[in-house]
C-alpha positions in Angstrom: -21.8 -2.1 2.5 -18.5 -2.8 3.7 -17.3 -2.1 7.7 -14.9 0.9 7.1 -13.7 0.7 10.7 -12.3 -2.3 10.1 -10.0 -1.2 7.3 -6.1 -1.7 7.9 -3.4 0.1 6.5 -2.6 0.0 2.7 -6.8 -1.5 2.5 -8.7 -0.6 -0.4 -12.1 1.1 -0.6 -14.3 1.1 -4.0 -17.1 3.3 -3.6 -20.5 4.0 -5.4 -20.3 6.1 -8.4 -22.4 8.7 -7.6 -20.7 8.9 -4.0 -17.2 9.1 -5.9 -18.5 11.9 -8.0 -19.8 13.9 -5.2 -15.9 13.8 -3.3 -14.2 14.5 -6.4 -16.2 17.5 -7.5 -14.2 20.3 -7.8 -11.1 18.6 -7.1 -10.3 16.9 -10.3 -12.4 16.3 -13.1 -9.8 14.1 -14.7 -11.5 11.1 -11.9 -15.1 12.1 -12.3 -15.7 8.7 -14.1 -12.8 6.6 -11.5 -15.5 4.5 -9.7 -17.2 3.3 -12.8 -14.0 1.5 -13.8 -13.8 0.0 -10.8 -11.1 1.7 -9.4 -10.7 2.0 -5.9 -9.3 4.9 -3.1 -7.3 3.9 -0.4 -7.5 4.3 3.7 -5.3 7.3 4.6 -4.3 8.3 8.1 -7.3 10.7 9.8 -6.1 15.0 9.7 -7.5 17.2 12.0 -9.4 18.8 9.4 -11.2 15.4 8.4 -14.9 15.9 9.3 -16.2 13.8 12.5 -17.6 10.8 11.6 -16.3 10.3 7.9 -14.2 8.4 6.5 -10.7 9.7 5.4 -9.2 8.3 2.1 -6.6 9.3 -0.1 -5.9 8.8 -4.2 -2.5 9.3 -5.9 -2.9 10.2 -9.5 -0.7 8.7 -12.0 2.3 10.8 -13.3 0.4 11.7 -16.5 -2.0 13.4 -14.2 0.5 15.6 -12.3 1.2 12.9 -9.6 -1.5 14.9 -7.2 -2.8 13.1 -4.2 -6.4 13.6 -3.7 -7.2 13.8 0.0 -11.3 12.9 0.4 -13.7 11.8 3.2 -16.6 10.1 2.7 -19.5 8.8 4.5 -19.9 5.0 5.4 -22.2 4.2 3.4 -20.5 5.5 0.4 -18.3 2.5 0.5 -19.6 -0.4 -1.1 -16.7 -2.6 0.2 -12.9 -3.2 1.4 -10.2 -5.2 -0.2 -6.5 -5.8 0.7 -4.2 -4.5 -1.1 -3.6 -7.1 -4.2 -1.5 -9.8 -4.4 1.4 -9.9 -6.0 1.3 -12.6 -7.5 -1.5 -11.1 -9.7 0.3 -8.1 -10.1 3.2 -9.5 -11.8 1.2 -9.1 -15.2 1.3 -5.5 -14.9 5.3 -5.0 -14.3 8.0 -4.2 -16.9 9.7 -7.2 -18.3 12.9 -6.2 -16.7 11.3 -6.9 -12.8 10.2 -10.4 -13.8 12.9 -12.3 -12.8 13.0 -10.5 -9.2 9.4 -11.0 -8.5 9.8 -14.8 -9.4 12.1 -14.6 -6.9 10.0 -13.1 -4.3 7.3 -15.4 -5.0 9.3 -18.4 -4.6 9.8 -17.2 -1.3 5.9 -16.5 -0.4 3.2 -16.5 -3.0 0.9 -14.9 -0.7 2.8 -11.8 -0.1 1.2 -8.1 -1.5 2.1 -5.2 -2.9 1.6 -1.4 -3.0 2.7 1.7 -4.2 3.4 1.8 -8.3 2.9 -1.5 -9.6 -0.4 -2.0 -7.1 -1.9 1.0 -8.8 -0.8 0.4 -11.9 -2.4 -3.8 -11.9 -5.6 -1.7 -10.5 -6.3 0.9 -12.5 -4.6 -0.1 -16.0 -3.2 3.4 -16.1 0.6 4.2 -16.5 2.0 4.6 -12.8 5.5 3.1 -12.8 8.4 4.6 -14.3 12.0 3.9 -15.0 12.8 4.7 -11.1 9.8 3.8 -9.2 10.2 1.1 -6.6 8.5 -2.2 -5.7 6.6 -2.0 -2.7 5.9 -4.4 -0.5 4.0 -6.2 2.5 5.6 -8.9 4.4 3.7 -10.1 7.0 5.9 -11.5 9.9 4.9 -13.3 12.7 7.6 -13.5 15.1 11.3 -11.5 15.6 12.5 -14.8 13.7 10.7 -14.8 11.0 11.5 -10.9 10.2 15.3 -11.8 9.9 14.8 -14.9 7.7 12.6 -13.1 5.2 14.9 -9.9 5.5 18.1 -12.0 4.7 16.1 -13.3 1.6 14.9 -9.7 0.8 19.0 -8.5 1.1 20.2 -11.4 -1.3 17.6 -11.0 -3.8 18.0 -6.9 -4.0 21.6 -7.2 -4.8 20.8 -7.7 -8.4 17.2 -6.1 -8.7 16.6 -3.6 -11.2 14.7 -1.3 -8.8 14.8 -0.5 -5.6 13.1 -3.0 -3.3 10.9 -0.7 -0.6 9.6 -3.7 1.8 7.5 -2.8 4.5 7.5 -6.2 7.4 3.9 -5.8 9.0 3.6 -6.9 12.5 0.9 -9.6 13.6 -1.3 -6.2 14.7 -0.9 -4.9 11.6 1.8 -1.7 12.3 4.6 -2.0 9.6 8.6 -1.2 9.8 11.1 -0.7 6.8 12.8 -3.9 6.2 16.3 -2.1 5.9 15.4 -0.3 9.3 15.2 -3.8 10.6 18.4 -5.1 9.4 19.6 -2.5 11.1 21.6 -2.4 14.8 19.2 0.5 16.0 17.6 0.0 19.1 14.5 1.9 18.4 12.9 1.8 14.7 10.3 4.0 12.9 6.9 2.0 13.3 3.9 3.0 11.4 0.1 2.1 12.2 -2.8 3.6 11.2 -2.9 6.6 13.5 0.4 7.4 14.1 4.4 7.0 13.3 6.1 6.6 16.1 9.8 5.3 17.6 9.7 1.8 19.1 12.1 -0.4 20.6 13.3 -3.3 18.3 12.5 -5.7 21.0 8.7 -4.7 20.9 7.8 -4.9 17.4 7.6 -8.6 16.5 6.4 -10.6 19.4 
């Protein structure tokens, strides 16, 4: 069994099939069988409603399934382990012929970088999740302030020609994560996310 409470944002959880079927019950048949393909949920932000001591996780359907998110918390030891988001690298495979070129680009940059959103679910699953305007998520890990504006002026030369939107997300060495167009920006205080809150914080104390 995996450590849940060491999950970070955008983590994956795969749980046991017979613990999948039990959350889904009655909330959408169409995902009784999800965890015996190997398809996983994802960490979500904790509601007041959650019960104590569970594990809150979240599950956006594809658009042939009515683009529902499925809201679910689980016990622990439901979850047989935790993965990063994938790579995107391996992703590629799984994106329209049109984004090639701009993902090349990305990697050339950093192979290591991952992705979310869309293509992430669509590389996971197999099922049809991007469309002719979803985006290309991403997670850029950046160290320092410097490092945030080199990959950002990369990021800004390589969107001018992309077929899609480019939605990067810069992650901070303690994992909280800030819109990579909000950072080109000249505003002092930028929307930061972590795993319990979203909250205004000064540019100067994102990045160390």
């Amino acid at each position: 069994m995996a450590d849940p409470a060491a999950a970070r944002r955008h983590d994956l959880a795969y749980l046991t099939p017979a613990a999948w079927r039990n959350q889904v019950a009655g909330l959408e048949d169409a995902v009784l069988d999800w965890a015996d393909f190997g398809r996983p949920a994802i960490f979500r932000r904790r509601l007041c409603g959650d019960p104590a001591g569970a594990v809150p996780l979240g599950l956006p359907l594809p658009p042939g399934m009515g683009r529902k998110r499925l809201a679910l918390s689980c016990p622990p030891d439901a979850i047989r382990w935790v993965a990063p988001p994938p790579l995107l690298r391996d992703a590629r495979a799984a994106a329209p012929d049109a984004w090639q070129a701009v993902i090349d680009a990305l990697l050339s940059w950093e192979p290591a970088w991952r992705c979310f959103g869309s293509l992430a679910w669509q590389h996971l699953t197999g099922l049809p999740y991007l469309t002719a305007t979803s985006d290309l998520d991403l997670l850029i890990p950046c160290p320092t302030r410097a490092e945030a504006a080199r990959l950002t002026t990369a990021l800004a030369e390589i969107a001018v020609d992309a077929p899609m939107r480019l939605d990067a997300e810069l992650l901070s060495p303690a994992g909280a994560g800030v819109q990579w167009r909000e950072w080109l920006s000249d505003a002092p205080d930028l929307l930061v996310k972590t795993a319990d809150a979203t909250t205004l914080v000064p540019r100067e104390g994102v990045f160390p």
